[in-house]
N, C-alpha and C positions, 0 to 999 in steps of 0.2 A: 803578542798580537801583531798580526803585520795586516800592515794598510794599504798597502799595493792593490787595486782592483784586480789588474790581471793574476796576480796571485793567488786571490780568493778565487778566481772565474775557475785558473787551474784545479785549484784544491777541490772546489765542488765538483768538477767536469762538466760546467756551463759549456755549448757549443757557442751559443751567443749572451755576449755583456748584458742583454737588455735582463737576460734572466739574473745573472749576477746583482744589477742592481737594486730589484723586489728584493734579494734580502739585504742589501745595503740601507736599503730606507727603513726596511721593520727593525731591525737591529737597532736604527736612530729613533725609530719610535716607541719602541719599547724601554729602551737605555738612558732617551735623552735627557732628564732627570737625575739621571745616577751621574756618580764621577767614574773616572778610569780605574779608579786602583784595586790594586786584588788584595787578598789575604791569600798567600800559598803556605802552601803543607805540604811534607813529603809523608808517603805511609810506605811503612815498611814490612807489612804482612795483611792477608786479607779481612783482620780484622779490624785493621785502621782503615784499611781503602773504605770498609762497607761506615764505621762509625764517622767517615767525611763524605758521605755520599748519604747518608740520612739526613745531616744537616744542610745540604744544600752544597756542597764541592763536586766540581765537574773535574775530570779527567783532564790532563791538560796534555802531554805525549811525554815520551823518554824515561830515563832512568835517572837519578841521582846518581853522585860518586859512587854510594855506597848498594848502590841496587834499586833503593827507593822508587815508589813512585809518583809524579808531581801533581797536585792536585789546586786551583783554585776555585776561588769564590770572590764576588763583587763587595766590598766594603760597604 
């Protein structure tokens, strides 16, 4: 996770910060309760991507060493 605002502003293609920061504040309002940590998984065919994506695992980007793909979820 990166914390950089300008980062995220990129990532989403905010023209302006004001908009970046409505999802800064929901993301703390939703979250603010939870801790930081994840539980990651790599899946390595589409039958694991779909049986961690019924439990609640989000797509996270990239490949594993092996091909895999990386998946978390909030603790």
């Amino acid at each position: 996770m990166h914390n950089d605002i300008l980062y995220v502003k990129e990532l989403l293609g905010h023209k302006h910060i004001d908009n970046t920061l409505i999802y800064v504040q929901l993301e703390k309002t939703i979250f603010q309760s939870q801790n930081n940590e994840w539980i990651v998984k790599v899946a390595k065919s589409v039958e694991e991507v779909c049986q961690l994506v019924e439990v609640g695992f989000e797509y996270v980007t990239g490949e594993y060493m092996d091909g895999g793909k990386i998946f978390r979820k909030r603790k």
